[in-house]
C-alpha positions as CSV (number, residue, x, y, z in Angstrom):
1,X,-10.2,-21.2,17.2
2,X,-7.3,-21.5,13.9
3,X,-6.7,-18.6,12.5
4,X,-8.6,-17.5,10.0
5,X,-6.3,-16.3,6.9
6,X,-7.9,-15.3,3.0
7,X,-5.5,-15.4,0.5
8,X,-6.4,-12.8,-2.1
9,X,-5.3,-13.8,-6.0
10,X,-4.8,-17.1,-7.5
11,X,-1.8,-16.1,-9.3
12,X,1.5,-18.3,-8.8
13,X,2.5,-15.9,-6.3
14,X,-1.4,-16.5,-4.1
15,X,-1.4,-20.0,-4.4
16,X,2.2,-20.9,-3.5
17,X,1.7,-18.1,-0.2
18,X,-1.5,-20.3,0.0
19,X,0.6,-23.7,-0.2
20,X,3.2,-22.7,2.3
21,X,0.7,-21.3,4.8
22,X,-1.7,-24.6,4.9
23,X,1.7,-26.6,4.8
24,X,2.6,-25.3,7.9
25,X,-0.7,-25.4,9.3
26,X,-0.9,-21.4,10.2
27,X,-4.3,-21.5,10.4
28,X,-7.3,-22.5,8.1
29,X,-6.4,-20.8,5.0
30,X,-8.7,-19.9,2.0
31,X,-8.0,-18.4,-1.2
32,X,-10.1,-16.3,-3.2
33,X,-9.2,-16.2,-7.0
34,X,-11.9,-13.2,-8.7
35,X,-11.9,-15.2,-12.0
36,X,-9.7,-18.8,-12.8
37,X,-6.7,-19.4,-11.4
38,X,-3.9,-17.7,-13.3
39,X,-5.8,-15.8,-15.2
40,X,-4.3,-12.5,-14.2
41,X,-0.8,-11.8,-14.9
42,X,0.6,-15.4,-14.6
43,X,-0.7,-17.1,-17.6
44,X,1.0,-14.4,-20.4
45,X,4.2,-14.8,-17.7
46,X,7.4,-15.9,-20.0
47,X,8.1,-18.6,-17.6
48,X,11.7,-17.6,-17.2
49,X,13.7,-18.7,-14.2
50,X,17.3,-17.3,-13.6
51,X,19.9,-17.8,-10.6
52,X,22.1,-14.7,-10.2
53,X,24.4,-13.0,-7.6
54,X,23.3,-11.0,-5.2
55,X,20.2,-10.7,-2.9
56,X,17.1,-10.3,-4.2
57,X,18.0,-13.6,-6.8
58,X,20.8,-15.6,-4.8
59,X,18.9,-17.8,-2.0
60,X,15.9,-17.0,-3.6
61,X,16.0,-18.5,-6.9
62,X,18.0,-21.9,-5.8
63,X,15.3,-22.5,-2.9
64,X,12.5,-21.7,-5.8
65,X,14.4,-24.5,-7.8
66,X,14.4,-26.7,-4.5
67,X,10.6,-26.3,-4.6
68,X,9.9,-26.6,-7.9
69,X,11.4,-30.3,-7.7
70,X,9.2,-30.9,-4.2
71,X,6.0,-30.0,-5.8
72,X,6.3,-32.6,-8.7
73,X,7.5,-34.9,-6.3
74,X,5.0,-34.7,-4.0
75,X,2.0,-33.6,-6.2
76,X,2.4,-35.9,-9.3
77,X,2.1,-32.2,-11.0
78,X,4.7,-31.9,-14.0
79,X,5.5,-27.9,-14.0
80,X,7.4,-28.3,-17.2
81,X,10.2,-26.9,-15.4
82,X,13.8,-27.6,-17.4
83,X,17.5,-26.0,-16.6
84,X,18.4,-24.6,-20.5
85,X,21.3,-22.6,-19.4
86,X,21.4,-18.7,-20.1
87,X,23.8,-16.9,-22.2
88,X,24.0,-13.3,-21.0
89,X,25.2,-11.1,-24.5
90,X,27.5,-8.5,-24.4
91,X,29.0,-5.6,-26.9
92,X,30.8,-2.8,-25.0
93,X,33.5,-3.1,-22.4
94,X,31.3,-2.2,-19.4
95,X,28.6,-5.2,-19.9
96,X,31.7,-7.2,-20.4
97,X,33.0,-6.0,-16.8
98,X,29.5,-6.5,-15.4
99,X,29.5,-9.9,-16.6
100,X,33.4,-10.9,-15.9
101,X,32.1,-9.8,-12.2
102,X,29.3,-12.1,-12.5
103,X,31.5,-14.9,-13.1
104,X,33.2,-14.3,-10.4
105,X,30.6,-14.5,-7.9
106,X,29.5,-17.7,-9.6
107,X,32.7,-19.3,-9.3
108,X,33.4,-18.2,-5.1
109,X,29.4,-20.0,-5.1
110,X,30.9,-23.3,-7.0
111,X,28.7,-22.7,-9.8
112,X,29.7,-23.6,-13.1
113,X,29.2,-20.7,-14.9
114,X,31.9,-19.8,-17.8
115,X,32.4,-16.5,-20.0
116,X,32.5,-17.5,-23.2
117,X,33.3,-16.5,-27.1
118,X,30.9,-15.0,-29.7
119,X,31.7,-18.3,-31.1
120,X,31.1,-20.5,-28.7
121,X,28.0,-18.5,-27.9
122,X,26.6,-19.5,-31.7
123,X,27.5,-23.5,-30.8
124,X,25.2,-23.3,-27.8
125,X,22.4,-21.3,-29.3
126,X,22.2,-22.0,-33.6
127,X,20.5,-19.1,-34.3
128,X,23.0,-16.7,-32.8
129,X,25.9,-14.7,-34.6
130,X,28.8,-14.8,-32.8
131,X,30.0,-12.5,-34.8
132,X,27.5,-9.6,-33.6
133,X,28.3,-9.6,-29.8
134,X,32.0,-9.1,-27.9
135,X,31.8,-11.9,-25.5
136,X,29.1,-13.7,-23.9
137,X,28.5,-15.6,-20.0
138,X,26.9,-18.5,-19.7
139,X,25.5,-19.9,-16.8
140,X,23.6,-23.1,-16.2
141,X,21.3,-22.2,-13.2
142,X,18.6,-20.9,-15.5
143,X,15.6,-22.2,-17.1
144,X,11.9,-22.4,-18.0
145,X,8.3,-23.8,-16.9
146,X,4.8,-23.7,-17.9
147,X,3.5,-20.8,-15.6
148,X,-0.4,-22.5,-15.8
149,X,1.2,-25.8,-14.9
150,X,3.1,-24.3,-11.6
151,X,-0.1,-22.9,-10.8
152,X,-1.8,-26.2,-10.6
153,X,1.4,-28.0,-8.9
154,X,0.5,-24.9,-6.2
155,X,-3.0,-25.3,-5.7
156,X,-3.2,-29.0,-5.7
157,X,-0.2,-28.9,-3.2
158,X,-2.4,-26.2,-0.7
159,X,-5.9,-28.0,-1.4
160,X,-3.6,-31.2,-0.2
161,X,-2.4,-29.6,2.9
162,X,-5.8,-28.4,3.8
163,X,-6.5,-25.1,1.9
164,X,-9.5,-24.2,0.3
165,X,-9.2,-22.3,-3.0
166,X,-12.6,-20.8,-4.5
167,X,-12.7,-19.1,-8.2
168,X,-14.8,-16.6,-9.7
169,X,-14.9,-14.7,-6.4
170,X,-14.0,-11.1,-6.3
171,X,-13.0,-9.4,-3.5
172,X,-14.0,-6.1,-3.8
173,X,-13.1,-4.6,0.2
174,X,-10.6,-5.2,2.8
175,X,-12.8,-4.9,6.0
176,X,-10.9,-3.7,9.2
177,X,-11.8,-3.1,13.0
178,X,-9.9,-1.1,14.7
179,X,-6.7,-1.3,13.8
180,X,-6.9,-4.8,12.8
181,X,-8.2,-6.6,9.7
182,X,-11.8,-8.0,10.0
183,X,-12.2,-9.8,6.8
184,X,-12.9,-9.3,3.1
185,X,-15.8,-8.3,1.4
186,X,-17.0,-10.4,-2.1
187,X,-19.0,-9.7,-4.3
188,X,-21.1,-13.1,-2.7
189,X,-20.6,-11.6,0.5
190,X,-18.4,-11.1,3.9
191,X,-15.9,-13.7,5.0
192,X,-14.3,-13.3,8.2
193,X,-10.5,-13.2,8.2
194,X,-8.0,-12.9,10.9
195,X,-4.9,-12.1,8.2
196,X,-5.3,-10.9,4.7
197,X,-2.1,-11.9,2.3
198,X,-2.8,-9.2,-0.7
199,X,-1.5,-10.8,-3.7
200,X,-3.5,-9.8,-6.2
201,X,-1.3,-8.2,-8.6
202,X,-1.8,-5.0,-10.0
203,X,-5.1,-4.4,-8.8
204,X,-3.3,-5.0,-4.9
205,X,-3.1,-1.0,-4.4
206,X,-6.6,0.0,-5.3
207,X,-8.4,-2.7,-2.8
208,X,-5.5,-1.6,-0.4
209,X,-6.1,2.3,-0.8
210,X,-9.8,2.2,1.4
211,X,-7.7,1.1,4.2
212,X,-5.2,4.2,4.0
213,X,-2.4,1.6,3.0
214,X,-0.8,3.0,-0.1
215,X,1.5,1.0,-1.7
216,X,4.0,2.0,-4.7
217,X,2.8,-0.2,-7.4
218,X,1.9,0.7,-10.7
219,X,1.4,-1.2,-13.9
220,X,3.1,-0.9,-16.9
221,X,2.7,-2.6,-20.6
222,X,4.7,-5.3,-20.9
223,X,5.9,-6.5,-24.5
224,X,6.9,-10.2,-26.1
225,X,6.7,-11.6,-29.3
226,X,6.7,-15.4,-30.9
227,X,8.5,-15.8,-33.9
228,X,8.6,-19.2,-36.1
229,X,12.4,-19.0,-36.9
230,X,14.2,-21.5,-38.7
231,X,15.7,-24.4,-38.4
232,X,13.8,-25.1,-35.6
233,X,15.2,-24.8,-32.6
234,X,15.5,-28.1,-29.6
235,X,13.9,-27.5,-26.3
236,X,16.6,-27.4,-24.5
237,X,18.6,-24.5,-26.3
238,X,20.2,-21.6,-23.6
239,X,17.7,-18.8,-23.1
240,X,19.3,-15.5,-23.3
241,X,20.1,-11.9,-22.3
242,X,21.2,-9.2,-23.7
243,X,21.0,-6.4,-21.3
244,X,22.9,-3.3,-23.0
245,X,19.7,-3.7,-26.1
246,X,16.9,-4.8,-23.2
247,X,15.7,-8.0,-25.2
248,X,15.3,-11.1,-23.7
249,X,14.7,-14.6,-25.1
250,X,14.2,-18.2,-25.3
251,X,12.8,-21.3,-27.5
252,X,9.4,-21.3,-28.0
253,X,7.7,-24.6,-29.7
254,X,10.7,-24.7,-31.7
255,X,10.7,-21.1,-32.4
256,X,11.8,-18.0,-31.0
257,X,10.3,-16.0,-27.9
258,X,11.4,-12.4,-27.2
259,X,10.6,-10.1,-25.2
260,X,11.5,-6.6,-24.6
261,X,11.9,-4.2,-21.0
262,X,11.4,-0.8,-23.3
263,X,12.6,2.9,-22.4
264,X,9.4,5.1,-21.2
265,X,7.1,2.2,-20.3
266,X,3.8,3.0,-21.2
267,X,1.8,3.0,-17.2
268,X,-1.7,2.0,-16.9
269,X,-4.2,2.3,-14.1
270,X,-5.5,-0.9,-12.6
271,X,-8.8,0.3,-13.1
272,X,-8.6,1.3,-16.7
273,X,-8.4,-1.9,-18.0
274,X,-11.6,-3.4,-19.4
275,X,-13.7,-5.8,-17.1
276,X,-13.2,-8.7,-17.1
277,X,-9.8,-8.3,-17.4
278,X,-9.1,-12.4,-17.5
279,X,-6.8,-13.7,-19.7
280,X,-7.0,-10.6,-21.8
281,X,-4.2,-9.0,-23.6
282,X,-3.9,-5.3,-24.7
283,X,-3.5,-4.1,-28.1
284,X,-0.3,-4.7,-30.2
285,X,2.4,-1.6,-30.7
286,X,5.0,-2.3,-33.0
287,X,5.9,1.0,-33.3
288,X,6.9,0.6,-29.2
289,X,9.2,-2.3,-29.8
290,X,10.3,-1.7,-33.6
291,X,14.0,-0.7,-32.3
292,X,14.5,-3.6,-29.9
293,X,13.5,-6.1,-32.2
294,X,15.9,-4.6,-34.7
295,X,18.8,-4.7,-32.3
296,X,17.7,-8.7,-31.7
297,X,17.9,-9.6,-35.3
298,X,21.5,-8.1,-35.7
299,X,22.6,-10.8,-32.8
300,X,20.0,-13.6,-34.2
301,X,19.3,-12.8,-38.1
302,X,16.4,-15.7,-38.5
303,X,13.9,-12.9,-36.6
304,X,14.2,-10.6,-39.6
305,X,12.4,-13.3,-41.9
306,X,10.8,-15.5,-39.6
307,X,7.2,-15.1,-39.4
308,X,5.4,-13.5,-35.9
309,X,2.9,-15.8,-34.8
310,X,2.1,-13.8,-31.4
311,X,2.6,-10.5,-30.3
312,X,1.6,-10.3,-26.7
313,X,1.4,-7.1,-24.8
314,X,0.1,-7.8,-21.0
315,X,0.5,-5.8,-18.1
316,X,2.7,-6.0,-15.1
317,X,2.8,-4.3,-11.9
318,X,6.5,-2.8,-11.2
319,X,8.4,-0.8,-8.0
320,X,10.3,2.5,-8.3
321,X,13.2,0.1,-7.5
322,X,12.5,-2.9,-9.1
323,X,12.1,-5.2,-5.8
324,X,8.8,-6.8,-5.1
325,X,6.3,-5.6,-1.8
326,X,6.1,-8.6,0.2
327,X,5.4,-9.0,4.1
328,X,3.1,-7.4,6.7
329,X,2.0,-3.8,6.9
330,X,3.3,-2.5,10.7
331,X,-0.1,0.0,10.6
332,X,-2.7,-2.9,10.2
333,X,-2.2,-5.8,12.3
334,X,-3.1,-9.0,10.1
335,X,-2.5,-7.4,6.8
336,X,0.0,-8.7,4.5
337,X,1.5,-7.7,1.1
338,X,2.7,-9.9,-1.8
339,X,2.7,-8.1,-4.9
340,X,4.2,-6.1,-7.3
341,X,6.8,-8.3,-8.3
342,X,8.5,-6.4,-11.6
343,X,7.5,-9.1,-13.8
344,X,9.2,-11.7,-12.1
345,X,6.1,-13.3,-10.6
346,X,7.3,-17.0,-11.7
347,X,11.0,-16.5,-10.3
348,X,9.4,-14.6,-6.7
349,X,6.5,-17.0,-6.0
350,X,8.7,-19.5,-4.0
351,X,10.7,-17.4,-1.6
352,X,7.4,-14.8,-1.2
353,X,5.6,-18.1,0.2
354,X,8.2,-18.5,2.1
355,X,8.7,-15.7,3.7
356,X,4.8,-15.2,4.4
357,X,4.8,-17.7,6.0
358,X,7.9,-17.5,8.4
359,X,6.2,-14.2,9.3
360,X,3.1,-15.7,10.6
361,X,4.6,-18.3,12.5
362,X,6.8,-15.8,14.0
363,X,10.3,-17.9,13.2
364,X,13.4,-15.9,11.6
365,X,13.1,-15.1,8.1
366,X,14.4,-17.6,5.4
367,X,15.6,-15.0,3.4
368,X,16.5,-11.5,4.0
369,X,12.8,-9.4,4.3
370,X,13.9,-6.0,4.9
371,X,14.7,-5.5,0.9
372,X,10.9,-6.2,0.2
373,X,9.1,-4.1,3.2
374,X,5.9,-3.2,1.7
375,X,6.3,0.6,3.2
376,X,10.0,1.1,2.2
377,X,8.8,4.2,0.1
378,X,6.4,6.0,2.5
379,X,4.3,9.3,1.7
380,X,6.2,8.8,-1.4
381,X,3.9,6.1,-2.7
382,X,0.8,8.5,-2.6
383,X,1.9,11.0,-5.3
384,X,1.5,9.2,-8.9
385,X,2.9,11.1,-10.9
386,X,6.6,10.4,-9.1
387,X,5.2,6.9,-8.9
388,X,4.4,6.9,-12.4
389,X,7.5,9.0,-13.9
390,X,9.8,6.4,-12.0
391,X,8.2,3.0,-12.7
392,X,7.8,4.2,-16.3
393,X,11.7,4.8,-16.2
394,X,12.5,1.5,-14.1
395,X,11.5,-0.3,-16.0
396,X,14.3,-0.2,-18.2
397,X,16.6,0.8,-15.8
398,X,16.0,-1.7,-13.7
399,X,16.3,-4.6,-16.2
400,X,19.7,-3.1,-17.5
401,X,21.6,-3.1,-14.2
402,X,20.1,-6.1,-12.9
403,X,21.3,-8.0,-15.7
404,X,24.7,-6.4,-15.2
């Protein structure tokens, strides 16, 4: 008999695990979406994709690239993916370092990265003042997609190679025997499983918790805006960076989108949001973002008239380090993780197939697994107030020294 595997969460991350397990024809592979398709944290995602130095966004983010190009091929699916460039802002002398040092990782890979001038910073991006930053690096391996779209190219890739995906099922129970999954309770009823794949975002540690697997995951609020700037800006201008004032940023429909990775997150419990929780948004909080926003319309003066035509405040599930939880649980044979991926589902989804997948078929890991090991924190995970106190604080953190 194939094995039997349930995918849980229709996110980009469950349907590209979903895609590369019927792809390699693991087993007979179903995935169980409790709503529509990318109707958790996916469809609010900023749909930024960015190659950097170093391990957890090296291989990762050029294979993502790689299969963002084979899934319109083969698919027919346009994923509205397009390399923009990213130009990574800088004021003091130690962001410059960071970013010199970025450069020259880019340039021993043969990438054609460049630092650059305030001024030359303002011809790639009109709405920028070169006059408000030090220096600036750009680098081309960056761009954006449509997160909804890359969820269909997914799905209709895995219902191609043989997976079945059903929506508005909620899996409410991981059932176990032994010390080995058994299947998944819905609310429709039992379905037999011989691997689990968890990827169902931030509610992945409560439907984990019955089965004494206590992953450290929390969720925090997560902030953007959509400004209609002027003059408009092309599609194809650089995104950008600026890590030392934690705002992000990219064209949106000819205007502006920014976002913000804020000091002191604000946490919230998985099961304190409303149900449904589909395609829902929390409340607006200027008063949260009011200082980042300032800092962003020193370096690009438009925001401070430019009308706000969306402000979007959506959770996302985050790690006291800032690294994803993906791969199989040693305590529970057939359980596997794929969560948590510190609002970076878009740029993770790829390589977390990936790796998922090599797992199951028992061949040697793609990429380097041992950074994402869904236990890596131990008893740790189970007191949340340290969980909470350091995702709140990662959050920043985390975004700042990435970036640098």
């Amino acid at each position: 008999m194939p094995r039997r595997i349930v995918v849980v969460g229709g996110g980009a991350v469950g349907c590209s695990v979903a895609w590369h397990l019927a792809e390699r024809k693991l087993g007979e592979v179903t995935l169980l979406e409790r709503d529509r398709l990318g109707s958790g944290t996916t469809w609010h995602s900023a749909g930024n994709l960015i190659w950097r130095p170093g391990a957890s966004h090296d291989a990762l983010v050029l294979y993502a690239f790689e299969a963002f190009e084979r899934l319109k091929r083969e698919t027919g699916q346009d994923t509205g993916w397009l390399f923009t460039g990213r130009l990574f802002l800088a004021h003091g002398s130690d962001a410059i370092r960071g970013l010199e040092a970025y450069q020259s990782a880019a340039a021993e890979r043969g990438v054609a990265a460049r630092m650059v001038t305030g001024a030359e910073a303002a011809k790639l991006h009109p709405l920028l003042d070169g006059d408000a930053i030090a220096a600036a690096w750009f680098n081309p391996l960056a761009g954006r997609l449509n997160p909804a779209d890359l969820v269909a190219a997914y799905s209709k890739a895995a219902r191609a190679a043989g997976a079945k995906i059903v929506e508005n099922t909620k899996v409410v129970a991981i059932r176990t025997q032994g010390d080995r999954i058994a299947g998944v309770e819905t609310a429709s009823g039992f379905i037999e499983a011989d691997a689990v794949v968890m990827a169902a975002g931030l509610w992945s540690r409560d439907l984990l918790l019955p089965v004494d697997v206590t992953i450290a995951q929390w969720a925090t609020e997560h902030f953007y805006v959509i400004a209609d700037t002027q003059p408009r800006l092309p599609r194809e201008t650089p995104s950008f960076v600026c890590p030392e004032d934690l705002f992000y940023g990219r064209e949106e429909v000819g205007g502006m989108l920014v976002g913000f990775f804020d000091e002191d997150a604000r946490t919230i419990a998985a099961k304190d949001l409303p149900e449904p929780f589909a395609f829902t948004l929390l409340g607006e909080d200027w008063d949260k973002i009011a200082g980042y926003f300032e800092k962003a319309a020193r370096i690009f003066p438009a925001l401070e008239t430019a009308p706000i035509r969306r402000f979007v405040n959506g959770p996302e599930s985050f790690t006291p380090d800032d690294m994803p939880l993906i791969g199989p649980v040693p305590s529970l044979d057939g359980l596997y993780v794929a969560t948590a991926m510190n609002s970076g589902g878009v740029t993770y989804s790829a390589a977390t197939g990936r790796l998922i997948a090599d797992d199951m078929a028992g061949t040697q890991p793609t990429f380097d697994a041992s950074i994402f090991a869904p236990l890596r924190f131990g008893d740790r995970a189970k007191d949340t107030g340290w969980l909470k106190a350091r995702i709140s604080a990662v959050v920043s953190r985390g975004y700042r020294e990435t970036n640098l």
